[in-house]
N, C-alpha and C positions, 0 to 999 in steps of 0.2 A: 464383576465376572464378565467374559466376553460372552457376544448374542449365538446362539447358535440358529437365529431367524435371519434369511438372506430377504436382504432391499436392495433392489436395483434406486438409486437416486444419480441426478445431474446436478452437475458443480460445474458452472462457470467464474474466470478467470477476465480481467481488465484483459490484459499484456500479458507476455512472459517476461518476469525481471526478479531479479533475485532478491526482491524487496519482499516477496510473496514466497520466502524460504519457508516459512510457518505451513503455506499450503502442503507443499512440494513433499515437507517430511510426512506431515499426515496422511498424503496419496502412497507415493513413494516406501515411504516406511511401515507398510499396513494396518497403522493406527487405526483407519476407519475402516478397513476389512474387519480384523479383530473384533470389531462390534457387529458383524452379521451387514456391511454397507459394504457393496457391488457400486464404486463409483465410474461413472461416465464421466472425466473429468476433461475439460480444455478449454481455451483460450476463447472468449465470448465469439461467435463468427459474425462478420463483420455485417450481414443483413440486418441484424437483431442491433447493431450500435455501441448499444452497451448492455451489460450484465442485466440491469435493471428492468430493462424492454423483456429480455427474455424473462423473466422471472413472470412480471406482471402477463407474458402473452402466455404464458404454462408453456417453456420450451426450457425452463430450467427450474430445479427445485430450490435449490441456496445458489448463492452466488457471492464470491468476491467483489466489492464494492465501496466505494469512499462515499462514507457515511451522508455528507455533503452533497450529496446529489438528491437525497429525501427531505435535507433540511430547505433545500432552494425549491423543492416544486412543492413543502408543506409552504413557504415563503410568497410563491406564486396562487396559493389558494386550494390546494388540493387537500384533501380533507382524511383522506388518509394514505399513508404512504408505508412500501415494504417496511418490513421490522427489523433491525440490527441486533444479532443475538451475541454477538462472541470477537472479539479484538484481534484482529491480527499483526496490527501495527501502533503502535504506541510513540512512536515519533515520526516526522517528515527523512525520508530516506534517498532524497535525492542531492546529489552534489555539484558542483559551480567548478567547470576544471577550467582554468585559463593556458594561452598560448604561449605566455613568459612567463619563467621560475619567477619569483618576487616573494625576496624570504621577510619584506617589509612591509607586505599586503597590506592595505587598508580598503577599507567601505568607498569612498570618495572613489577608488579608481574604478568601479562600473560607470562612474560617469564622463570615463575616459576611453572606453571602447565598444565597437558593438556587441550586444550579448544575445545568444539564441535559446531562447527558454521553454521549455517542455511544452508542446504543445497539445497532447494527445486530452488532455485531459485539465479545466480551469484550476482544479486546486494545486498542484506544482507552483503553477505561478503565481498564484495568490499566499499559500505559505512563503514563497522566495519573497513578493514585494513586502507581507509582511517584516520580516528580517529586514528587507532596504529600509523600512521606515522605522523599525527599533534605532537603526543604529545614523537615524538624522538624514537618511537618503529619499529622495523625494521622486518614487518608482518613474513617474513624468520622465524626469531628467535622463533615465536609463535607454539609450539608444539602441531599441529589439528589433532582431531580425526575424518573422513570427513566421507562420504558415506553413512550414517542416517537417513531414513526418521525422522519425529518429532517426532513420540511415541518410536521408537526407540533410539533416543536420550536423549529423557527423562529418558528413563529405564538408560540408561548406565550412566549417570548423575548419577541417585537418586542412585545407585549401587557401585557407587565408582569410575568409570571407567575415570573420569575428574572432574578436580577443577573447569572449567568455561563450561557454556552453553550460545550459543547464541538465545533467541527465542521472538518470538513475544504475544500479548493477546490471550486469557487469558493464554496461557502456562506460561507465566513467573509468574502470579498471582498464578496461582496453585501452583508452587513451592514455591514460599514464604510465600503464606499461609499453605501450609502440613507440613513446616518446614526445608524441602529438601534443599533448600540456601536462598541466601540474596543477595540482588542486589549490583551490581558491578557499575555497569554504563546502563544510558539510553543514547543512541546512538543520540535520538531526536536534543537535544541540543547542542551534540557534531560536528554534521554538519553542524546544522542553517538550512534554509528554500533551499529546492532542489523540482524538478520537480518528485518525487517518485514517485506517482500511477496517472493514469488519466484513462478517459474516452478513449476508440478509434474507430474508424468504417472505414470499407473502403472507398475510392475514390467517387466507383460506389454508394452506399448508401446515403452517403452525397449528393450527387447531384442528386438522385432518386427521397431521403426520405428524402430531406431538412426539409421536415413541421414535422415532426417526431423528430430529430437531435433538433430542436428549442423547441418544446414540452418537449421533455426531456429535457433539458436543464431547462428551463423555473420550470418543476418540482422539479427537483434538488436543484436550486439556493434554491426555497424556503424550500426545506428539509436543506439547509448549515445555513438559516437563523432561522431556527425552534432548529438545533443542538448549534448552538453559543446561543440562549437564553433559554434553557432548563439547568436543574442540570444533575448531573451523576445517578440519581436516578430514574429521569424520563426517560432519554435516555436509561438506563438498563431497564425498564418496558417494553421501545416498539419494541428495538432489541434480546429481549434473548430470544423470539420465533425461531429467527433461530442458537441457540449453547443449544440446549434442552438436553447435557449431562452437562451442567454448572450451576450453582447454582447463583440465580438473583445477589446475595452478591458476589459473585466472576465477574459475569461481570460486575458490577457498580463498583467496587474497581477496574478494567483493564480501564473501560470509564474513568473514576477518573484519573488515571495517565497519560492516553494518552490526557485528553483534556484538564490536568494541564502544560501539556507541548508544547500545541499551534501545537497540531498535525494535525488539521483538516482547509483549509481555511474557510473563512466568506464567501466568496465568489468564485466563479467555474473558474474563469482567469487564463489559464497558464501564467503565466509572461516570460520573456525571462531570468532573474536574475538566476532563480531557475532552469530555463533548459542548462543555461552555468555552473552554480555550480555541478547540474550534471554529466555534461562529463567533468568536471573536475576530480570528482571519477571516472569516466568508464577511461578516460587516464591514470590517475593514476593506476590503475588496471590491465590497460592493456589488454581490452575488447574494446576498441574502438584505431584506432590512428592518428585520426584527426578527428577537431571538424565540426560538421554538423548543415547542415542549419536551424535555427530555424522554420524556415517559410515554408520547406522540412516537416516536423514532426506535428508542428501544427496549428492550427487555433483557431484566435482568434474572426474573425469576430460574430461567433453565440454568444460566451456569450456578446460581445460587445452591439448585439441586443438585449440579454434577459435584461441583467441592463439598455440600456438606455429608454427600456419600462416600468421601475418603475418608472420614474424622473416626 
């Protein structure tokens, strides 16, 4: 039953990219009003860093966030870190566009051009080298052009300045439709199902604002249930209010690829599969060096309670 108790609560966001469609319907599609949540929702501001600063300094109450940023500073010694409640992203959603069509693509040719790789944030690159070394490529050998924010790397891209870009929606759509490249590889597939993006809140919160944590949640699931039985065309209608330099046709052909590729779950459960697949990439990488507690990072009990109250 919806709340009829109004909460004001704050949601921050990494980036805007249509990798974070799961958010977009939950705001956008009043999922989380429906439950009595008044959200302040945007884009982390850039004093605060990352999502995670604000949370920890009380200037945000949940937040958007790759999991992997709790697992490297419990890695570093900290003893406790925010709590991941709810999955937003269930595979690596960023993709490899290159400057020449090549309907003969192989692995071996990143070590034949320069490539500019996501930089806003360590795990992009670290799921991508993962893939270079699945497939016998030795990340070393990969000639990067680093330091970029994304428009900046798009320029240098479209310019000549490298044969591969690494980036997420709609940026990679834009290049393939303006003509600029042609897809290389979707990273999606290449990892299979990992713990990427989640929900987080601190300690104190959760146990403050339990009834809130469960509301949203409760909201959510059914924005996850509304996105798995919707088209790319309806899901572009009720998210492309918030990318209002993008053209409806460019974010329904980004929803289109990314929900062709089983980018989003059906449902809000971190699994434990997909958060050891994880720090299998951060080891690999060399951002984390040794593996950490599942049950240290997240919870499962609230989605636990939100699904077994549909039954």
């Amino acid at each position: 039953m919806p709340s009829n108790k109004r909460t004001a609560i704050r949601l921050v966001e990494v980036i805007r990219t249509l990798f974070y469609t799961p958010i977009y319907v939950s705001v956008g599609g009043g999922f989380l009003e429906t439950e009595g949540l008044d959200v302040d929702f945007k884009t982390c501001p850039a004093e605060f860093g990352h999502p995670i600063n604000a949370l920890n300094t009380g200037q945000a109450d949940i937040a958007q966030s790759g999991i992997m940023r709790c697992i490297i500073a419990s890695d570093w010694g900290a003893e406790t870190v925010p709590i991941h409640f709810a999955e937003i992203n269930s595979r690596d959603g960023f993709f490899v566009i290159s400057r020449t069509k090549n309907d003969n693509f192989e692995w071996e040719h990143f070590k034949q051009g320069k490539v500019i790789p996501v930089d806003f944030s360590p795990m992009p690159w670290a799921s991508f080298r993962y893939a270079l070394q699945n497939h016998n490529i030795d990340p070393s050998e990969v000639d990067l052009l680093t330091g970029l924010n994304l428009n900046d790397a798009m320029e240098k891209f479209r310019s000549g300045k490298a044969e591969y870009i690494h980036v997420p929606q709609p940026a990679a759509e834009e290049l393939l439709e303006d003509g600029s490249g042609h897809l290389a590889v979707a990273l999606g597939p290449e990892n299979g199902h990992l713990a990427y993006s989640s929900f987080a809140t601190t300690h104190k919160f959760l146990e403050k604002e339990s009834d809130i944590v469960y509301r949203f949640t409760v909201g959510y699931a059914n924005a996850l249930d509304w996105l798995a039985s919707h088209s790319p065309s309806e899901i572009g209608e009720a998210v492309s209010g918030f990318f209002p330099g993008i053209s409806l046709e460019l974010v329904t052909k980004s929803i289109t690829r990314l929900k062709a590729q089983d980018n989003w779950p059906t449902e809000p459960t971190l699994a434990q599969p997909q958060y050891e697949n994880l720090q299998d990439i951060l080891i690999s990488a060399g951002l984390a060096k040794i593996r950490q507690s599942y049950d240290k990072v997240v919870r499962t009990n609230i989605t636990e309670a939100v699904l077994a109250s549909r039954k």
